[in-house]
N, C-alpha and C positions, 0 to 999 in steps of 0.2 A: 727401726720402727716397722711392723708390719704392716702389709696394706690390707685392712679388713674388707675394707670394698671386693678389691679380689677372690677372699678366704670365702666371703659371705657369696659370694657370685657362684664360685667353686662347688659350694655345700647344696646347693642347688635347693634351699630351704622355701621357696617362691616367695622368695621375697621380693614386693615389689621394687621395681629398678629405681622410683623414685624417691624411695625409702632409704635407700641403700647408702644415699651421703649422711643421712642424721644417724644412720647405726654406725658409720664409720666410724662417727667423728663420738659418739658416746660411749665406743670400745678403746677407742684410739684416750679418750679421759680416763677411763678403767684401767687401761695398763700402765699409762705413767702414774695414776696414783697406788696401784699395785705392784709392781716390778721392783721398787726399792726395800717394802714392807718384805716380800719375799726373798729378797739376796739378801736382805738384815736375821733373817732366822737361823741360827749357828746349824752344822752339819750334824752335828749329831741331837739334834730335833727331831725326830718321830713325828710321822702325819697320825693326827688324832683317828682313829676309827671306832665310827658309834655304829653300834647294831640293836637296833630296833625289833625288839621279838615280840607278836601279836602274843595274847593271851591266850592259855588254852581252852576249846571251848567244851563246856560239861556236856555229857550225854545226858 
């Protein structure tokens, strides 16, 4: 398990110190319910990549 408290301390994003147990604990939910969904996707899955192209704009 990683300890986000540290990661977030690290990243120096100012987040207040007080704050920093409820972001733990609501990353530390995100990865255990992400982590299995992502080791379940077969090796040869391709990450989706979308590209977004603005329209051209008329003279």
């Amino acid at each position: 398990m990683k300890n986000w408290k540290l990661i977030a301390q690290g990243l120096d994003g100012a987040i207040p110190e007080a704050d920093l147990p409820k972001l733990a604990q609501t990353l530390e939910a995100m990865d255990a319910a992400f982590r299995p969904l992502a080791e379940a996707i077969p090796d040869e899955i391709e990450p989706a990549v979308i590209f977004h192209i603005q329209p051209e704009e008329q003279a």
